[in-house]
N, C-alpha and C positions, 0 to 999 in steps of 0.2 A: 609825175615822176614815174618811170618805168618800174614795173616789178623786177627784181633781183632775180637775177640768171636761174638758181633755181628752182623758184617756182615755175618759170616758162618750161624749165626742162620737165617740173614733174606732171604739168597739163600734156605736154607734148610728148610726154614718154608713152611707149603702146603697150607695154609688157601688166600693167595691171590689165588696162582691160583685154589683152587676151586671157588672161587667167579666169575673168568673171565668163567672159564667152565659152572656155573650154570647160566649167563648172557647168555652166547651165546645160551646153550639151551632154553632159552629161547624166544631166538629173533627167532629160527629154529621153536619153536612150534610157536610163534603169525603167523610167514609169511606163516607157513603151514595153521592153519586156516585161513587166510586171502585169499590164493590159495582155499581152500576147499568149502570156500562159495563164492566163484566168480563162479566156475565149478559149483556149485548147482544153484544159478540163471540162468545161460546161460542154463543147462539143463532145468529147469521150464520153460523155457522162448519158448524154444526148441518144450518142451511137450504139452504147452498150450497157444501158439501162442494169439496174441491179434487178436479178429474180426474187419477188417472195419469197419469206422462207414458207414452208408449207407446212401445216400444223400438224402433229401427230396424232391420227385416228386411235380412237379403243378399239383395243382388241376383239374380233367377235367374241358375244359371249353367245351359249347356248340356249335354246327355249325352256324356259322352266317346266319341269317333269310336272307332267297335271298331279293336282293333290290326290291321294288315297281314300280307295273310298270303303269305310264303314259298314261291315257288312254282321251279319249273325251267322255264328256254325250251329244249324238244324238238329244234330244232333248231340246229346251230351256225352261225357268224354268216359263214362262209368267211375271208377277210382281215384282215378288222376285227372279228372275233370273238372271244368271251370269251377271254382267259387263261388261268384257271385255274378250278377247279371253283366256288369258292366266288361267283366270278362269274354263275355261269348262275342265281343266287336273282335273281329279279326280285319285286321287293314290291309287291304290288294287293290294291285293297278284295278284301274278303271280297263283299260283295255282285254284284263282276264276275263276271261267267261265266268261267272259265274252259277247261271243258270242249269249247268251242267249238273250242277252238285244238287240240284234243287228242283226238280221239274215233276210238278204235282199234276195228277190228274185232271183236268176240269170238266163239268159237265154243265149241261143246259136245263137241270129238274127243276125244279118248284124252287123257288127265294135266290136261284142263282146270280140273278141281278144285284143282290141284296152285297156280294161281296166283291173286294177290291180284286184287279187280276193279282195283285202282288200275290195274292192268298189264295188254296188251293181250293176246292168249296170244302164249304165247313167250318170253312176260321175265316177270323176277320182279325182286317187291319189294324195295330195300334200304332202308333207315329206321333210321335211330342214331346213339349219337355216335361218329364218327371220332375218333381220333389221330393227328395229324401226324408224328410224332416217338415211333418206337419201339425201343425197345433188345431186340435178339435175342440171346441168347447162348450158340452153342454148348457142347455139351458134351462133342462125339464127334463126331468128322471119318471119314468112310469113305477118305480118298486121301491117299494120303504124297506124296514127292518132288514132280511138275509141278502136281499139282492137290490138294497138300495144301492143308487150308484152302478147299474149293470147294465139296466137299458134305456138309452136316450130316447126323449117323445120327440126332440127338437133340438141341433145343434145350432150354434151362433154362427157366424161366417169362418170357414177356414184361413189359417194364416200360412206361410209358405217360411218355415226356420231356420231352411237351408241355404249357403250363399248364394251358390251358383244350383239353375235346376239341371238334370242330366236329360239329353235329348234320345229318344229311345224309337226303335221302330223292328216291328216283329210283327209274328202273325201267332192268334190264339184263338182255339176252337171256341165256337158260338155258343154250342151247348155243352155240358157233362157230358164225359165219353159214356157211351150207355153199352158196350161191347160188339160182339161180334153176332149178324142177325143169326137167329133163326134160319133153318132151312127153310120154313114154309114164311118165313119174316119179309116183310121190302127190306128196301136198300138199308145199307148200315146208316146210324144215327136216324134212324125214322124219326121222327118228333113225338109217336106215337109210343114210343120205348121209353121206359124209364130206368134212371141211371147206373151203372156198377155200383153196388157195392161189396162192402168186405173189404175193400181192397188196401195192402198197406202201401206204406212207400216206394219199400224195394218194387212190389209188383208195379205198381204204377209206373213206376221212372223204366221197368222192363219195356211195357205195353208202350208207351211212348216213344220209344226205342225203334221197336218194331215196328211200329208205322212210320220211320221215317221223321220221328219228331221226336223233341226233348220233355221234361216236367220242365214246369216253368217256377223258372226262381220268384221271389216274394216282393221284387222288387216290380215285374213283368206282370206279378196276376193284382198288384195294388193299383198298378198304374191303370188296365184296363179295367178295373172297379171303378174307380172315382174317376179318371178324366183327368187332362191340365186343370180343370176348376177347383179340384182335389174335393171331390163331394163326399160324406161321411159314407152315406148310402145312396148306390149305384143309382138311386133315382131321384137324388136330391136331399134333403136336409131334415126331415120329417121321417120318421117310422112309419113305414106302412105294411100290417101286415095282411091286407088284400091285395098286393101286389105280389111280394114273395110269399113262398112258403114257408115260413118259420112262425114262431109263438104260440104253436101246439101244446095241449096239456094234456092228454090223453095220450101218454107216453106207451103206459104199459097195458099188459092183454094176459093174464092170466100168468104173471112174472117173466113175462117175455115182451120186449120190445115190439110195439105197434110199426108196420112198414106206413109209413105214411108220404112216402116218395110221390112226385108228383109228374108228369111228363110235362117236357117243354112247351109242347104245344097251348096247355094253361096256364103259362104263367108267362106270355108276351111281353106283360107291362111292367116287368122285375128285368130290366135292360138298364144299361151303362149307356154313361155318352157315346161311347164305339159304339155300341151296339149289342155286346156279349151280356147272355140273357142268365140270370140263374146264381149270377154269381156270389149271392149271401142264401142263406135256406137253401131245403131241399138236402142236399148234402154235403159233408163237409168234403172239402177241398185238398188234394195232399200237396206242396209246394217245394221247391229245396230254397232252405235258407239260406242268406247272402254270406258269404264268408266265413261257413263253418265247415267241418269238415266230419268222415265220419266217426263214431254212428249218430252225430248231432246236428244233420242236414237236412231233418223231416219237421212240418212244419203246417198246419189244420188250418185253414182258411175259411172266410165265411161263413163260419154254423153251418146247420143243419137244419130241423124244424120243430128243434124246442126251441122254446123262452130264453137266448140267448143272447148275446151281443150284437151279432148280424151285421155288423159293418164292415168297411171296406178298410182298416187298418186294423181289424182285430185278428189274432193266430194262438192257437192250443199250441204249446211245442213240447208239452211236456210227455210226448209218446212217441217209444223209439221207431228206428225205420222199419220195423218186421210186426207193428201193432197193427190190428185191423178191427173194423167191427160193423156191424150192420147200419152204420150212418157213413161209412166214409168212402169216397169215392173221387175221382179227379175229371182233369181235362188236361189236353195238353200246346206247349207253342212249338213254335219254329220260326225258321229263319223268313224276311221277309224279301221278295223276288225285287 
């Protein structure tokens, strides 16, 4: 049997499939442009590359200022003048001259080798850290009943009490200032001379002055006593009184004081780790004390060449600035080059 008229017409009709044909060309052009402008990006892309962004540099910064450097003012200030040791640091560039303020004589005599250029001759370097705060502690007393407990035969090892130690560098005379020579004398501080005395405070810190130099605070003549090892006596841990001059009994001379002074030149082997000779016995020492002010800034260092203490942290302070007497005498520091 034939199929009914219209199915024949709807196989034979054309009008669906132009609609499928005008569809698909369709969907061929969109995905063509679609392809067309993806290749034109990638080519733009291609042609005109994006620039880095470029990072933002720091700003120059400047070279750091060299540190300050640490210096000693040589002489003291009289009234209104430092306190205490750690006072006399005055901080200036490194490129200041300093030497200007400071420019000691030197010479080529006898021991001049002996001393650092820092120091002018005559004095010697000290440079180190200080201890403020030391513990000594006997272990053998030579004197029973009135002056039991006064002089050690033998300390134990030093202990160091203080947190931090204080770093210190100066210059202090070798010997006892012995004065000004002689017309028919050598050179001043001969070895051969034996030391000032009478001398009180005020005169001392004067005479210091005038040469160019300061008294040295208590903190400066301890330090160059015992050394960093912080020794009781400048020559180690043992009394010895054939080394200095002190522990004399034959005081007096017909109700007057015996001069029993000694010159440098005999007593070599009563030296400090520095090297500063003399500095317990012989005579006592005049100091300014740390952080007092006047007339409470005098201060006896060392003994003399009685039966004494004679150690390197012992001080008389119980005599004003204007006391003086046939045992006491000084030396003096200054600033180090």
């Amino acid at each position: 049997m034939s199929p009914p008229d219209s199915h024949r017409r709807a196989r034979s009709d054309p009008e669906p499939l132009e609609r499928g044909r005008a569809r698909r060309a369709l969907a061929r052009a969109l995905l063509g442009s679609a392809l067309l402008f993806a290749c034109s990006e990638r080519a733009a892309q291609q042609s005109s590359p994006t620039a880095p962004v470029a990072k933002a540099e720091p700003p120059p910064t400047a070279p750091p200022e060299p540190a300050p450097v640490c210096v000693f003012d040589p002489v003291s200030r009289g009234e209104g003048g430092a306190e205490q040791a750690s006072d006399q640091c005055q901080s200036v560039a490194p490129s200041e001259t300093y030497e200007a303020q400071f420019e000691p004589a030197f010479d080529s005599g006898p021991d001049s080798e002996e001393f650092d250029p820092a120091c002018p001759a005559g004095m010697v370097l000290i440079e180190g850290d200080y201890c403020p705060k030391v513990q000594h502690t006997c272990k053998r007393y030579l004197d029973t009943g009135f002056l039991a407990r006064h002089r050690c035969a033998e300390f134990g090892p030093p202990k160091c009490l203080s947190k931090e130690r204080q770093y210190m560098r100066f210059c202090i005379d070798r010997d006892e200032y012995t004065g000004p020579p002689a017309p028919d004398a050598g050179p001043a501080g001969s070895e051969q001379e034996l030391p000032l005395v009478d001398q009180s405070w005020t005169m001392a810190r004067n005479t210091c002055q005038s040469l160019g130099k300061r008294l040295c605070f208590e903190a400066e003549w301890e330090f160059a006593c015992e050394g960093e090892a912080m020794l009781p006596y400048p020559y180690g841990m043992q009394r010895d009184a054939t080394l200095c001059n002190f522990d004399q009994t034959n005081l007096e001379e017909k109700g007057k004081l015996r001069d029993l002074r000694r010159p440098a030149a005999e007593l070599k082997e009563c030296t400090s780790p520095f090297g500063v000779r003399n500095l317990v016995g012989n005579v006592d020492e005049w100091a300014q004390r740390d952080g007092q002010h006047t007339p409470w800034r005098s201060s006896l260092r060392g003994g003399w060449w009685l039966a004494g203490r004679n150690n390197c942290r012992a001080a008389t302070t119980g005599h004003d600035e204007y006391y003086h007497g046939g045992q006491t005498g000084f030396r003096c520091c200054g600033a180090a080059r």
